[in-house]
C-alpha positions in Angstrom: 89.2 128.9 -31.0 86.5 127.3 -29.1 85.0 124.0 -28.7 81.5 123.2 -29.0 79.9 121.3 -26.0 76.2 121.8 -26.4 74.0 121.2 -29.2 69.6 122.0 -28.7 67.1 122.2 -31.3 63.5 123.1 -31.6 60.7 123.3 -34.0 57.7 125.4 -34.6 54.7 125.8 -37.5 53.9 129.7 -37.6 50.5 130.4 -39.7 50.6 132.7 -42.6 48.9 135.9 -41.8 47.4 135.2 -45.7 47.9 132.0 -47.0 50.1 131.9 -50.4 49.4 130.3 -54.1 51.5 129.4 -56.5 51.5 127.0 -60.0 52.8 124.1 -57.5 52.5 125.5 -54.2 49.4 126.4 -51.6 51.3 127.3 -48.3 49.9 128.2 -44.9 52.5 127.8 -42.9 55.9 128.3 -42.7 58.4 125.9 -40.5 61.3 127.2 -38.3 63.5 124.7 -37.3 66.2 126.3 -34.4 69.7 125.0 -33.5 71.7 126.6 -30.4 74.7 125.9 -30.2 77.2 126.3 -26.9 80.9 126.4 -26.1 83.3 125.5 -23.4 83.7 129.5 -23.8 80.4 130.7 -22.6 79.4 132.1 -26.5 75.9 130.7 -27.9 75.4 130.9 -31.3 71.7 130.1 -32.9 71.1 128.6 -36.7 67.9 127.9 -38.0 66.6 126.4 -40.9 62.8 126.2 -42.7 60.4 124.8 -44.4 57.5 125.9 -46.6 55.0 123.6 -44.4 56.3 120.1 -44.6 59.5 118.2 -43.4 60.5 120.1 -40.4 60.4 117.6 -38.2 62.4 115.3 -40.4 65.2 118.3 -39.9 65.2 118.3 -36.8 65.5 114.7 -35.9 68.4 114.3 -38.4 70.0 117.2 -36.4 69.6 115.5 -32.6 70.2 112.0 -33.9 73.1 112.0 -36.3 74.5 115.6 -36.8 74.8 117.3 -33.9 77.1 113.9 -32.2 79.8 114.6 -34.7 79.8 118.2 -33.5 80.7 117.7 -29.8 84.1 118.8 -28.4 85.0 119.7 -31.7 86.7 123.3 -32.4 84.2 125.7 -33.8 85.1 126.2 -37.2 82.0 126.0 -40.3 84.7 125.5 -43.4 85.9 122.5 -41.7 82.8 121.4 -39.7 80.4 121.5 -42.8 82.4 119.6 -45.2 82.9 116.5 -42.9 79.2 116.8 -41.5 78.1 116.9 -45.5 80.5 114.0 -46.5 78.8 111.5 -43.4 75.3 112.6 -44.5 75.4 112.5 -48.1 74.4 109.1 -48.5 70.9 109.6 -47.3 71.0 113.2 -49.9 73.9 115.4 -51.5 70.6 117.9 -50.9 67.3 118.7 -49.5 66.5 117.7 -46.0 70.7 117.1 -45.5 71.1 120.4 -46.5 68.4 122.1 -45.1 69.6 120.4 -41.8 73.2 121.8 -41.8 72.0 125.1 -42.6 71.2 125.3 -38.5 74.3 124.3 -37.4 76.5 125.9 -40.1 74.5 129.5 -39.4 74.9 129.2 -35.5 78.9 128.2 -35.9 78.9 131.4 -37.7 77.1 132.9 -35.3 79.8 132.0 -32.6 82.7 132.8 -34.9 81.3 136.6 -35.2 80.3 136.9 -31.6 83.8 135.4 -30.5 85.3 137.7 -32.5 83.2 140.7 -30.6 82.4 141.5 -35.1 79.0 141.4 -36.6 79.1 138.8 -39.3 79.5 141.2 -42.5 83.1 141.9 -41.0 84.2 137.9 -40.7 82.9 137.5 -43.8 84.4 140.8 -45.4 82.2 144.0 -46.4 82.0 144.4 -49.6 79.2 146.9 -49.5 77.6 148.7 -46.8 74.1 147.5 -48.3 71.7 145.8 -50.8 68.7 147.0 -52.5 65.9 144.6 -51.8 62.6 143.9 -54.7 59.1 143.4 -53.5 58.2 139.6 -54.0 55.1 138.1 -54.0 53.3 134.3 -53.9 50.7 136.1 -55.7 48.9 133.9 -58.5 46.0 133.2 -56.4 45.2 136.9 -55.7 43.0 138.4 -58.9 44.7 141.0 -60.9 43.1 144.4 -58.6 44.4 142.2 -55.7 47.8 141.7 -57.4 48.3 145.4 -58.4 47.4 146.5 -55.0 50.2 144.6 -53.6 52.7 146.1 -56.6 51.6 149.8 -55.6 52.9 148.6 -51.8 55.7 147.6 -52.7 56.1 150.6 -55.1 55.6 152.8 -51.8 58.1 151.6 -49.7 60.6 151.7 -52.5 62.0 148.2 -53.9 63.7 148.3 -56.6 62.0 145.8 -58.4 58.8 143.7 -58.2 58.1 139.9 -58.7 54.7 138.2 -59.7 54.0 134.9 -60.1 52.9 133.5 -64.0 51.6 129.9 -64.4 47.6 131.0 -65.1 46.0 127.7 -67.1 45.3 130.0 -69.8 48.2 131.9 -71.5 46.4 135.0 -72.2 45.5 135.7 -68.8 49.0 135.2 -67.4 49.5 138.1 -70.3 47.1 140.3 -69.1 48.6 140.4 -65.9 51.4 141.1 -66.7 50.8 144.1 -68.9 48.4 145.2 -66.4 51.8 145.3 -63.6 54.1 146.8 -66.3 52.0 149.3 -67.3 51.6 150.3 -63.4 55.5 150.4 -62.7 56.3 151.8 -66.1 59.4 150.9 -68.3 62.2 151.0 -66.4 61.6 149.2 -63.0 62.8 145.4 -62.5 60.2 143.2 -63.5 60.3 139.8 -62.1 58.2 136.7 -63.1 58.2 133.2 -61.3 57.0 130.3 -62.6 57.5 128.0 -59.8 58.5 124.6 -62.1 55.5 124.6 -63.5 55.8 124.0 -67.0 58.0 121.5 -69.4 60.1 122.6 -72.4 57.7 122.7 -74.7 55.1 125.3 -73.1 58.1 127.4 -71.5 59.3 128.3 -74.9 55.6 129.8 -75.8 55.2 131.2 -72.7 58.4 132.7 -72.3 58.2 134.0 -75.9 54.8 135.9 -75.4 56.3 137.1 -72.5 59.0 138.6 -73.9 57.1 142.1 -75.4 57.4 142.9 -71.6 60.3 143.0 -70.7 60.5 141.0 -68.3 64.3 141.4 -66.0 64.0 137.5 -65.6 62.0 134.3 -66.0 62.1 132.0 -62.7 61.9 128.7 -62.2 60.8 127.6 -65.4 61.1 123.9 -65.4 61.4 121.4 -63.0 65.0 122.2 -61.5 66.4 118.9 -61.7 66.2 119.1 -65.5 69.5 121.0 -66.1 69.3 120.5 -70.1 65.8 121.6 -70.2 66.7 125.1 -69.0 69.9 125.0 -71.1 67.3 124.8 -73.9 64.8 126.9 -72.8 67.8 129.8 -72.4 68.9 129.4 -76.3 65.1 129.7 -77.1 64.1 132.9 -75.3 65.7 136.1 -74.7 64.7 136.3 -71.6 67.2 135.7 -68.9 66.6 132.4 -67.0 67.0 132.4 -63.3 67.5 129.0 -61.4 68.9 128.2 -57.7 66.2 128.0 -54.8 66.0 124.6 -55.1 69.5 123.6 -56.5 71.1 122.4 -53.8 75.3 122.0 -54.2 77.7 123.8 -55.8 78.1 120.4 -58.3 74.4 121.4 -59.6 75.6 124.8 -60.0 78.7 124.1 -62.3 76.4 121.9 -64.5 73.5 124.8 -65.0 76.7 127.1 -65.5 78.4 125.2 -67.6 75.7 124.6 -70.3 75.4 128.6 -70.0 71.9 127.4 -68.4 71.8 129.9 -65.8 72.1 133.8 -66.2 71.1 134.6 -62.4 71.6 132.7 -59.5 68.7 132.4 -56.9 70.8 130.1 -54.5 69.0 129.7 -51.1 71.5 129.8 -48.2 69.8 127.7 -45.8 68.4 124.9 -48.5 72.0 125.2 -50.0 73.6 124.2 -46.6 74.4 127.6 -45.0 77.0 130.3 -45.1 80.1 128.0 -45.8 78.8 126.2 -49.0 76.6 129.5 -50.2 80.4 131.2 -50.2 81.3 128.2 -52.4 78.3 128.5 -55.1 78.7 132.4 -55.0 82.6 132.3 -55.6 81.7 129.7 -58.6 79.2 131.9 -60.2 81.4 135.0 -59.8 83.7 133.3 -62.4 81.1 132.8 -64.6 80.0 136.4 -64.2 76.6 135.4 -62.9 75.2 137.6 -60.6 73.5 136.3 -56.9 70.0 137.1 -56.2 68.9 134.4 -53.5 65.6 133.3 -52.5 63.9 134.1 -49.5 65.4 134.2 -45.5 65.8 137.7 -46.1 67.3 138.5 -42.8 70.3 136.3 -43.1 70.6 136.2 -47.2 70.9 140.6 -46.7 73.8 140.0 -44.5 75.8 137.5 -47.3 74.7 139.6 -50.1 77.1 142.2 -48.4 79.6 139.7 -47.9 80.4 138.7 -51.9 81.4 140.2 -55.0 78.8 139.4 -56.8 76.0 140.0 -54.8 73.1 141.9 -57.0 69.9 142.2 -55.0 67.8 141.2 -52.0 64.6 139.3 -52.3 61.8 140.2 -49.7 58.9 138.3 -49.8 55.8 139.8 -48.3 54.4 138.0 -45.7 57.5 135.5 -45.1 60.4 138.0 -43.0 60.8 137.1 -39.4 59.5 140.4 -38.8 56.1 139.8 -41.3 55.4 136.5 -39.3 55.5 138.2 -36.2 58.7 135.9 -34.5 61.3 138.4 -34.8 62.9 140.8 -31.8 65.1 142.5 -34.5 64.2 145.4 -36.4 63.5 145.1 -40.1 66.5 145.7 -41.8 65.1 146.9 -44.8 64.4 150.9 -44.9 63.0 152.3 -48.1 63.7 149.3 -49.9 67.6 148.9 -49.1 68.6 146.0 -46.8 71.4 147.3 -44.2 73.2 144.3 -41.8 73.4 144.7 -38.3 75.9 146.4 -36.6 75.6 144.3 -33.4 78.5 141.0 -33.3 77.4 138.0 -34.5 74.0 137.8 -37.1 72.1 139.8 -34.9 68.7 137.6 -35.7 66.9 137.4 -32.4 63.5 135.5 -32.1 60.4 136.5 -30.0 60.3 133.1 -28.0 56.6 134.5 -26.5 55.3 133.9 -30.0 57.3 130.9 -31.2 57.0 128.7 -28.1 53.2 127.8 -28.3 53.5 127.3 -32.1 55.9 124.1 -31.3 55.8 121.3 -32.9 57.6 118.0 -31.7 
């Protein structure tokens, strides 16, 4: 084992090369938030977290001023680490920033664990498949409808398995005609995906989700608000259109409330606003028993590598615009070829950043 004696973070604001719109969201920038961490034995690991433009400072400064002390000289070991980092922070958040913020450090002790081990990560964490097909995503309700097939056609031509658009259009009929308009592009028997960002309450879901229904639609995203568990519990006896939930539920408590009310029929858990490898292991493992199937949000590049690492691991999202390699900050390759995600062979994550590009974007 070895014992961490160096903790350094940094932060940087990297521009959009096209600025994204949502029902709730209008994002031109995307936050990386770093964490190396080093040990008496000479390994570095490196964690990162993110934001979607705002609070990456706040992550950062809850790393150098509380989290990374109780992290000094101890042995480097996430399952035991996380827990008792989580347990001193939770007062200030069970989720959110606190979570977000141990995402770093958790991904960088993993990180040292594979590289110690001379294994790329899929092997500590056990291979249970070789690789992942990935769906073309989108934050696409700003585009106009020629704009938005454009981008389905792309993603068409590099081969996803699926596409995601984003519904939430003040008026209901032209949220319809978009949608018709993509499934009549892909045809009947490719995923469609729609995403609805928490933008509507109970009451307009159920009509929405119901007119939706005539297109088949592989899930509905984000209906509600996600703190309001009962709502989607609702919402999923009221439509058959299978509710997806997770990139903004936060611990594996959440989860077993949305499971248990049968509120849940996909899980979109995020692995670095869930807390990192160690507690996405947790929430994956939970909905496994409930035969719930993971599909997480976003951070492709390290959500690939987990997705081969679970039982239940069902497909990669990729949104356009947002991989390390799309914002221009990555020395990796892309991992996904003809839209199937394949982990690094190289020990520990493999995730390298192009410090060239990041270091003028910091922010402090």
């Amino acid at each position: 084992m070895v014992t961490i004696n160096e903790i350094e973070t940094r932060a940087f604001r990297v521009p959009l090369k096209n600025p994204w719109g949502d029902q709730t969201h209008r994002v031109t920038h995307i936050e990386i938030i770093l964490a190396e961490i080093g040990t008496t034995a000479g390994i570095k690991g490196l964690g990162f977290s993110y934001t979607v433009g705002f609070g990456g400072l706040a992550i950062k400064s809850l790393i150098d001023n509380y989290l990374k002390h109780e992290l000094y000289a101890q042995d480097c070991e996430p399952r035991v680490l996380w827990s008792r980092l989580w347990r001193a922070a939770h007062d200030v958040g069970g989720g959110g920033v606190v979570t977000a913020s141990l995402a770093a450090l958790d991904i960088a002790m993993w990180d040292v664990m594979a590289k110690s081990a001379d294994k790329p990560l899929i092997e500590v964490l056990g291979r249970h498949r070789s690789s992942i097909s990935a769906y073309g995503s989108g934050i696409n309700l700003h585009l106009s409808e020629s704009e938005l097939l454009e981008q389905v056609r792309r993603w068409q031509d590099a081969g996803y398995d699926g596409v995601k658009i984003k519904v939430g259009k003040p008026d209901l009929e032209e949220d319809l005609d978009r949608v018709d308009a993509v499934r009549q592009l892909v045809g009947p028997n490719v995923k469609l995906m729609l995403d609805a960002n928490q933008g509507w309450d109970v009451t307009a879901a159920v009509k929405r989700c119901q007119a939706l229904e005539r297109f088949d639609p592989y899930w509905i995203e984000e209906p509600l608000i996600a703190d309001d568990v009962l709502g989607h519990a609702e919402l999923a006896n009221r439509t058959r259109i299978p509710v997806a939930i997770g990139e903004n539920v936060y611990t594996v408590y959440q989860y077993n409330q949305y499971l248990r009310l049968r509120a849940c029929a996909f899980s979109q858990a995020d692995v670095v606003r869930s807390g990192g490898i160690t507690p996405y292991l947790h929430i994956a493992n939970l909905c496994d028993a409930w035969n719930v199937p993971m599909a997480p949000h976003f951070m492709m590049e390290i959500t690939g590598q987990v997705l081969c690492g679970i039982r239940n691991g069902h497909i990669l999202e990729d949104v356009e615009g947002g991989s390390f390699s799309d914002l221009g900050i990555s020395l990796s390759a892309n991992p996904v070829d003809n839209g199937v995600f394949h982990p690094p062979s190289v020990p520990g994550h493999g995730i390298a950043f192009d410090m060239s590009v990041l270091s003028p974007l910091a922010i402090h």
